[in-house]
C-alpha positions, 0 to 999 in steps of 0.5 A: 319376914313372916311371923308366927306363933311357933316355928318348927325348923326341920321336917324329920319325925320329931319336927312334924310330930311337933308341929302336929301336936302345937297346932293341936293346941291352936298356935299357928305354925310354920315348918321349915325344911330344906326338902321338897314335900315329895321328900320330906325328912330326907336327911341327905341324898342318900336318902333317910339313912337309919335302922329303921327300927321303932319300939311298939311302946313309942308308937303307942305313946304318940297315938295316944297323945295327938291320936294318929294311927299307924299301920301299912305301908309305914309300918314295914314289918313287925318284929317280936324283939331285938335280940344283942349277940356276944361276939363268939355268937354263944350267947345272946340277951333280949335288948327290946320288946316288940317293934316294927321295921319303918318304911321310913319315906313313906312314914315320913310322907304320912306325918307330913300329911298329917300335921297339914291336916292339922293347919301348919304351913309347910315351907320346903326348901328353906335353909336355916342358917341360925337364930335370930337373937333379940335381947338374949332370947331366941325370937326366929330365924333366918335362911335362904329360901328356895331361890336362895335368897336371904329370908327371916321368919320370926315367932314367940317359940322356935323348935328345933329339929334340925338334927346333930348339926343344928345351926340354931343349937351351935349358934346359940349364945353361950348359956347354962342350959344348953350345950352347942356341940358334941365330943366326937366321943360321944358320936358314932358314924353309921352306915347301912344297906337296905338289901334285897337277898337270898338266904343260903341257909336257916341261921337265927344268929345271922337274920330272923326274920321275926327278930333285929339282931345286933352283933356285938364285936370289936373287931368287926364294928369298934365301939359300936355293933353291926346289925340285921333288921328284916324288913318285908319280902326278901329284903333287910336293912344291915350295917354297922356304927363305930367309934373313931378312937375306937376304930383308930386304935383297933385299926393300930392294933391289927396293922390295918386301915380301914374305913367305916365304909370297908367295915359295912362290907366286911360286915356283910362277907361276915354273914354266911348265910346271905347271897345275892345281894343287891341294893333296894332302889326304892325311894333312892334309900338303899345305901347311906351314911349319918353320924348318931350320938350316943350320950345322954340327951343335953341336961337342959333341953330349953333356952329362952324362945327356944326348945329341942328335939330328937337329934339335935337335942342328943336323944339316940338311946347311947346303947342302941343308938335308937333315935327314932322312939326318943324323936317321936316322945320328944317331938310330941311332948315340945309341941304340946308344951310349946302349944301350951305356953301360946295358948297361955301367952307365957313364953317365958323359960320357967313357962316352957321348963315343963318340957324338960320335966315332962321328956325326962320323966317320959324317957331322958330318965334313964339315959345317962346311966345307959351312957355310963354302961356303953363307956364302960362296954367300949373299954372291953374287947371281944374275950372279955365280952364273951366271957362278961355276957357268960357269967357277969349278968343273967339274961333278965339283968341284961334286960334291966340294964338295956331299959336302963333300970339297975339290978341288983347284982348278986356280987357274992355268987357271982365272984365265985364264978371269975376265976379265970385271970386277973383280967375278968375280975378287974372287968368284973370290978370294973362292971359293979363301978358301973352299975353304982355308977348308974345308980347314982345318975337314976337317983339325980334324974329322979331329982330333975330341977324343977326350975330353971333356976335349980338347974346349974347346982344339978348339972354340975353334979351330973357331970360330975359323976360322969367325968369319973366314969370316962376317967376310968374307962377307956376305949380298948378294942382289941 
């Protein structure tokens, strides 16, 4: 049994960046991963399965907070924007500013590198298994080591990066902070090629190669998207996410039964203006497949000697699914606070509460009102799609509603323009609930409980205003 001040459990992007910035603060530091350190972050073996994207903002938050620098080889390839698609392809909306596209290996390689840097001790090749639990308070873990016997480690704090699975978040004791799983509604199954192509033809709609594209439509990705992100060279990264009420009920409708992993392929038969195609072979990466939640992050993310991150904590952008720029603010702002309570010697929940306060005012803000707007994109099918990103919300209104900001929809102007079927105003109804609806989560998460002791009153509210928004809307694809 070793002990530790702090114990980041998971070497993906949130883990090493949180246990580069508690060892900044002077805590002693262990990370535990399954991986090897020639593969550290691997998600699976089919590699580090993701889109790849990141916004440039994120980027800039964390070298401004623990002063890492990035550039090539892990910064892939620079994109002004990431643009969303109608379904007919007629109309597209500005979803977020400029980014890039990750080598994701390689980034992992160099923020591996850099939290060894900073003193924390790499354990590869540990699985963890669950908490260790001492008088209601988390006070380790145990596993199996890389001989595959059974270990303990303990420490004051333990982080948890372990992603959507978690074993230390499932294996929590019943508490009023954290929740311990996920409504497979609120989860999306993801899958993606990292291809090396030919362009038959010159398509903005189909690839940019200055812009990440993302299809909107039912019939091709139920309650999810299909996207297209150029990476350097002749290669992209494309796939699509889909929602599995959302897939069975599209697959009900059109007599079909197909798959997530039928679904990818059609995607890419969709796009006429690729060819040629063949799998990167770089890094054992090319091909994948993960689950993303796409909820609001958990209303709480600490528990007595425990905080979470990225993944584990819910944190993918419920729109986008974007997990990587939520896991790197996360994973930064755990460390510091973790840090922070070590060099203070108070670990207690109210000492480690500032983590909440600290993420939702960063980022988690904004993200229960995106929630309530992709439950209400799900209960439309493409017509309606097509005809809401026509004549429901400007282009500048759409950019407010994707950083979850709520505009003030002109209501009177814009009723005048539906007018063709019942159907497009109940939609358009349908559309303000949703904006009021989003104002009203705005106006909680600008009133986060301060104190642990707040917090049940809260998030009873919370959830409150989010059980009427999926009463109301239910997935239709078709």
């Amino acid at each position: 049994m070793a002990g530790y001040d702090i114990i980041v459990a998971g070497g993906g992007i949130a883990g090493t960046l949180a246990a580069s910035a508690a060892a900044q603060k002077g805590a002693k530091v262990a990370m535990l991963d399954r991986n090897d350190q020639s593969i550290v972050g691997r998600k699976t073996v089919w590699g580090w399965v993701c889109g790849d994207a990141v916004a440039k903002s994120h980027l800039d938050f964390v070298s401004k907070e623990i002063d890492i620098r990035f550039g090539e080889p892990e910064l892939d390839l620079k994109v002004d924007g990431v643009y969303a698609f109608s379904p007919d392809l007629e109309h597209r909306f500005l979803f977020d500013g400029e980014g890039y596209s990750l080598d994701r290996p390689k980034l992992a390689q160099k923020l591996l590198k850099y939290a060894l840097k900073n003193g924390v001790e790499y354990v590869p090749g540990f699985n963890v298994e669950g908490p260790i639990i001492e008088d209601g308070r988390i006070t380790g873990v145990h596993g199996r080591n890389s001989k595959k016997e059974q270990e303990r480690h303990t420490a004051k704090l333990v982080i948890d990066t372990l992603g959507i699975a978690s074993m230390l978040r499932r294996k929590l004791p019943d508490n009023p902070y954290i929740e311990r799983e996920v409504s497979t509604d609120d989860i999306e199954s993801t899958g993606r090629y990292i291809f090396n192509f030919e362009a038959k033809a010159e398509d903005l709609r189909y690839y940019d190669p200055k812009n990440a594209l993302i299809h909107l439509n039912q019939q091709l990705a139920p309650g999810g998207y299909g996207w297209v992100f150029p990476k350097k060279g002749k290669r992209m990264n494309i796939g699509l996410g889909v929602e599995k009420k959302s897939l069975e009920i599209r697959n009900a409708k059109m007599g079909k039964k197909d798959t997530l992993h039928m679904l990818i392929d059609e995607y890419v038969k969709w796009n006429p203006i690729i060819e040629s195609t063949s799998i990167d072979p770089t890094d054992n990466n090319g091909k994948g497949y993960w689950s993303v939640t796409v909820r609001r992050q958990f209303d709480s993310l600490v528990y007595p000697g425990y905080l979470g991150a990225g993944d584990s904590m819910a944190m993918p952008n419920p729109i986008s699914a974007g997990g990587i720029g939520p896991a790197m603010v996360a994973g930064v702002l755990a460390g510091k606070v973790a840090g922070e309570a070590i060099a203070r010697k108070d670990t207690s929940l109210e000492s480690i509460w500032d983590y909440n306060i600290r993420y939702n005012g960063e980022y988690g803000n904004k993200t229960a009102g995106l929630e309530v707007f992709r439950v209400y994109l799900q209960s439309l099918n493409n017509d309606l799609i097509n005809y809401g990103m026509a004549k429901f919300l400007t282009k500048e209104e759409a950019i407010e509603i994707s950083y979850g900001r709520v505009p003030e929809l002109t209501v009177a102007s814009k009723f005048q323009k539906v007018l063709s079927g019942i159907g497009n105003i109940n939609a358009f109804r349908n559309l303000i609930f949703t904006v009021n609806k989003m104002k009203k989560l705005n106006n909680l998460y600008k009133e986060y409980p301060k104190t642990p002791q707040e917090f049940p009153a809260w998030k009873k509210l919370v959830n409150e205003e989010m059980s009427g928004v999926k009463e109301r809307f239910r997935p239709n694809p078709v």
